[in-house]
C-alpha positions as CSV (number, residue, x, y, z in Angstrom):
1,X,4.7,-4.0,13.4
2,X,5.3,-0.6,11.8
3,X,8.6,0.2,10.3
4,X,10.3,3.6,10.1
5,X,9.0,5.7,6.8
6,X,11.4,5.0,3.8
7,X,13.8,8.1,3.6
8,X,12.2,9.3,0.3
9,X,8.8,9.1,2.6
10,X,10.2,11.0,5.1
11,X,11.4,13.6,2.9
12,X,7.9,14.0,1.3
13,X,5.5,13.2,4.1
14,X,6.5,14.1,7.2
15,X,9.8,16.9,6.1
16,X,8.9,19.0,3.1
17,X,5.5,18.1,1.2
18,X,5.7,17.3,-2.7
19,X,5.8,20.7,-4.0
20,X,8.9,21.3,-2.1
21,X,10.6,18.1,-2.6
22,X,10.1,18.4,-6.7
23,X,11.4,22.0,-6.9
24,X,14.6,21.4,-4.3
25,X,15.3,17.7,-6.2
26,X,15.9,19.4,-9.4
27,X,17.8,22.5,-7.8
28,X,20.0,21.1,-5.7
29,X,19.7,17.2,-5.9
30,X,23.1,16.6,-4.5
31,X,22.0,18.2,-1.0
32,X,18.5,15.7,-1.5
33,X,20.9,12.3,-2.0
34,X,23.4,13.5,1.0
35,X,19.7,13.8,3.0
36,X,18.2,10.4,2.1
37,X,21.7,8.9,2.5
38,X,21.6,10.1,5.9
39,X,17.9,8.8,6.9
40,X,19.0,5.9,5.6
41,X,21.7,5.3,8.0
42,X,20.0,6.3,10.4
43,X,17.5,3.6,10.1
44,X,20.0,1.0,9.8
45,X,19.9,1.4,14.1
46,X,15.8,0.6,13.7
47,X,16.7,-2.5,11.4
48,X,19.0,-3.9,13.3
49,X,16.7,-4.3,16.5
50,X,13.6,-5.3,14.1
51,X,15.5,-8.2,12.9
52,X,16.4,-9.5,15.9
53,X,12.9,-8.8,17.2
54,X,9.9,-11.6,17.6
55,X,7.5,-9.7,15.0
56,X,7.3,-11.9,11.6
57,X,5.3,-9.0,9.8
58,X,6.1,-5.4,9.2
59,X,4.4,-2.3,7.4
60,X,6.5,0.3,5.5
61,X,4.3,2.7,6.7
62,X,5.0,4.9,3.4
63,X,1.6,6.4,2.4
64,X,2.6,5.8,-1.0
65,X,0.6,7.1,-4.6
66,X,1.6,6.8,-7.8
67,X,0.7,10.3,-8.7
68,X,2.5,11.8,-6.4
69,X,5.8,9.0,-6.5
70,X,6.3,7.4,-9.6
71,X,8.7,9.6,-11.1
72,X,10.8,9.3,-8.2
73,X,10.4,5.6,-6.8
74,X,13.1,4.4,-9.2
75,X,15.9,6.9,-8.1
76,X,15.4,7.4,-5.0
77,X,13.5,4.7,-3.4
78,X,13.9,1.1,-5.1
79,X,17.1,0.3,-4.1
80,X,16.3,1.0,-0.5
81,X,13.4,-1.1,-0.6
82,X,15.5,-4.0,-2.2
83,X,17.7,-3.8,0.1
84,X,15.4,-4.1,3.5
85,X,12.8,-6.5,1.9
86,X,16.3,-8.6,1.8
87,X,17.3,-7.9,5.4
88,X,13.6,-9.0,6.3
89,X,13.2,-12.0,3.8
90,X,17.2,-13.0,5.3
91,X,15.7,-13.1,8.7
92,X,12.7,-15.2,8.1
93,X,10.1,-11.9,8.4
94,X,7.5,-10.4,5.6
95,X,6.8,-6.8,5.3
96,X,3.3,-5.5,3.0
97,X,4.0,-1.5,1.8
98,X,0.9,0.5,2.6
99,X,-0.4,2.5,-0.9
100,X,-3.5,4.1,0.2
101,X,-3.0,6.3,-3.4
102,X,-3.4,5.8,-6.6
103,X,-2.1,2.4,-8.7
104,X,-2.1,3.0,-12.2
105,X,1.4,2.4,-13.8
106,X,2.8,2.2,-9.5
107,X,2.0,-1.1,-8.8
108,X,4.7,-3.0,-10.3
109,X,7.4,-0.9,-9.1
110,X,6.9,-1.7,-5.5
111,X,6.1,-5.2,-6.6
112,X,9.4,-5.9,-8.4
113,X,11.8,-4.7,-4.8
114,X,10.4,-8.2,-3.6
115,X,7.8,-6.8,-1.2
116,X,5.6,-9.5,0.2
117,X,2.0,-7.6,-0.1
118,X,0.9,-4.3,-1.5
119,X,-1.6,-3.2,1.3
120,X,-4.7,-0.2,1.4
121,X,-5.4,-0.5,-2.2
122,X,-7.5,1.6,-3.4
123,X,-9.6,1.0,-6.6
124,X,-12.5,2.2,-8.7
125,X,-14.9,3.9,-7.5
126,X,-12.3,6.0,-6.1
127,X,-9.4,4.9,-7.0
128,X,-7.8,4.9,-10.9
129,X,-7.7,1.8,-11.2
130,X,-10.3,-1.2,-11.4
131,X,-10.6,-4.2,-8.6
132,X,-10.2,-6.7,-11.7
133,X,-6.8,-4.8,-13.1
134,X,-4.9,-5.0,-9.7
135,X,-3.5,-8.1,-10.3
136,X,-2.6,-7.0,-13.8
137,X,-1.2,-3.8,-12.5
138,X,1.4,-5.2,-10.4
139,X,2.6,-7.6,-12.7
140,X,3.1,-10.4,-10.0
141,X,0.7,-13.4,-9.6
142,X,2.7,-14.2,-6.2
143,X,2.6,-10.2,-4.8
144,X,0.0,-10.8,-2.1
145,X,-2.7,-7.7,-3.2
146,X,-4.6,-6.5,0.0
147,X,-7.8,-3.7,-0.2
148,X,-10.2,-3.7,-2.8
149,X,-13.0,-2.0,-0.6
150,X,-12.7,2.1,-0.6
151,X,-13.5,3.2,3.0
152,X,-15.5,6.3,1.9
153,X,-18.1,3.2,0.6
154,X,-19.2,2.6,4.1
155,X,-20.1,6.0,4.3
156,X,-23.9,7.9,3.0
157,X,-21.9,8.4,-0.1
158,X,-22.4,5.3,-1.4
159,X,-25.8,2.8,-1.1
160,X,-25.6,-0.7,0.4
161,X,-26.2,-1.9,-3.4
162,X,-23.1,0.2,-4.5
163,X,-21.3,-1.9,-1.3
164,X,-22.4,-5.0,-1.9
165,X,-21.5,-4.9,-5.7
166,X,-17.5,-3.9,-4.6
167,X,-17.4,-6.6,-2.5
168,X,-18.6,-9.1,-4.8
169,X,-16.1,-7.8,-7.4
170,X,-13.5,-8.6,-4.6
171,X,-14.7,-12.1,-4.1
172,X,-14.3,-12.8,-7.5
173,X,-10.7,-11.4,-7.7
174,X,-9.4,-13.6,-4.5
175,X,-11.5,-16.6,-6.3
176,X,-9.1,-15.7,-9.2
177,X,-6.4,-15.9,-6.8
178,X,-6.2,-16.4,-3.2
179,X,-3.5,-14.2,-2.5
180,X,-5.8,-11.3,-1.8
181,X,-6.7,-10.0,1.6
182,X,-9.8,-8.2,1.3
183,X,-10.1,-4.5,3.1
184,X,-10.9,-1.3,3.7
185,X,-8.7,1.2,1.5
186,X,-8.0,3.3,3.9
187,X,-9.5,4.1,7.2
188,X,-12.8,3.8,7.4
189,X,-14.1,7.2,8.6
190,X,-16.2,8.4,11.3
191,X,-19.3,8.5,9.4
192,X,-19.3,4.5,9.1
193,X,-22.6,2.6,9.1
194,X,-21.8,0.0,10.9
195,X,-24.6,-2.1,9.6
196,X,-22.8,-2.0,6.3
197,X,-19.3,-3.0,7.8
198,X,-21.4,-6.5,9.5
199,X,-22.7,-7.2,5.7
200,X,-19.6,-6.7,3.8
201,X,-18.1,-9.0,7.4
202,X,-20.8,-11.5,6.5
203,X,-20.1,-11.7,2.7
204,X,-16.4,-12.0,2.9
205,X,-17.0,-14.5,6.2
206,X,-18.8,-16.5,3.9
207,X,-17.5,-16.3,0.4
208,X,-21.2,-15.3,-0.4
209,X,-21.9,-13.1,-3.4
210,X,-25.2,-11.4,-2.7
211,X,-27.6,-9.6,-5.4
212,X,-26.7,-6.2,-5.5
């Protein structure tokens, strides 16, 4: 079940864009604390219901990237995320953070709020950062990782060989260590061959590695 954007999400995402947010944090960060403070509280009315509610899993639905939030993660958004994984965790629910950017240096700081699952990882070819370094990334061999397949590799961009070699790269990874969830990092788009969604299905279905 989704859960409402973190305040310093909602500032960036859906309220100001980044260019915005960067200028008006360094020219008048008292107004930017008063306005997180206040999302904040306000979400306190969504948390109460979801912990009382039936769901057991929950998405901070944060669209997070390292380029774009790893300067500010540590003021403005790690406490808040401390704070809610232990209303969640206290009420017998897990919550994954979607980060559907990019990793490099990111990883960890998400990690070490007590989230349960990093989710829409993106890594090499697209991504910065490669499907074997994840796990090293996030400096947690309990952080349940969860992607590892680019979406846009479904697409004419990319040959069946170039698919079938990701996915065995993931294979080997949850091998490594079962707390991965392989998928598509992010949507897959419109183009999609379908025929190359069954064969990745199959592979994964089967723990098969195929030669590329």
């Amino acid at each position: 079940a989704p859960l409402p954007r973190s305040p310093l999400s909602a500032l960036i995402v859906d309220w100001m864009g980044i260019e915005a947010f960067s200028y008006t944090q360094k020219d008048d960060p008292e107004e930017i604390q008063k306005t997180i403070d206040c999302i904040d509280e306000v979400n306190d009315q969504a948390f109460q219901i979801i912990i009382q509610s039936p769901a057991e899993i929950f998405h901070f639905c944060d669209n997070l990237s390292g380029a774009n939030y790893s300067s500010f993660f540590p003021r403005y958004a790690a406490d808040y995320y401390i704070r809610r994984f232990l209303q969640l965790h206290q009420a017998g629910k897990k919550a994954a953070v979607h980060i559907d950017g990019t990793c490099k240096g990111f990883l960890h700081q998400v990690a070490e709020t007590g989230a349960d699952a990093l989710e829409a990882l993106t890594p090499d070819p697209v991504g910065d950062v490669l499907v074997e370094d994840l796990r090293k990334e996030s400096q947690s061999e309990n952080i349940i990782l969860w992607g590892g397949i680019p979406a846009v590799m479904f697409t004419p961009f990319f040959t069946q060989k170039d698919l079938i070699k990701q996915t065995n790269r993931v294979i080997e990874q949850w091998q490594r260590n079962p707390r991965f969830i392989a998928g598509s990092a992010d949507q897959i788009p419109p183009d999609a061959d379908l025929d190359s969604l069954r064969l990745v299905s199959e592979l994964l279905n089967h723990e098969r590695r195929f030669d590329s």
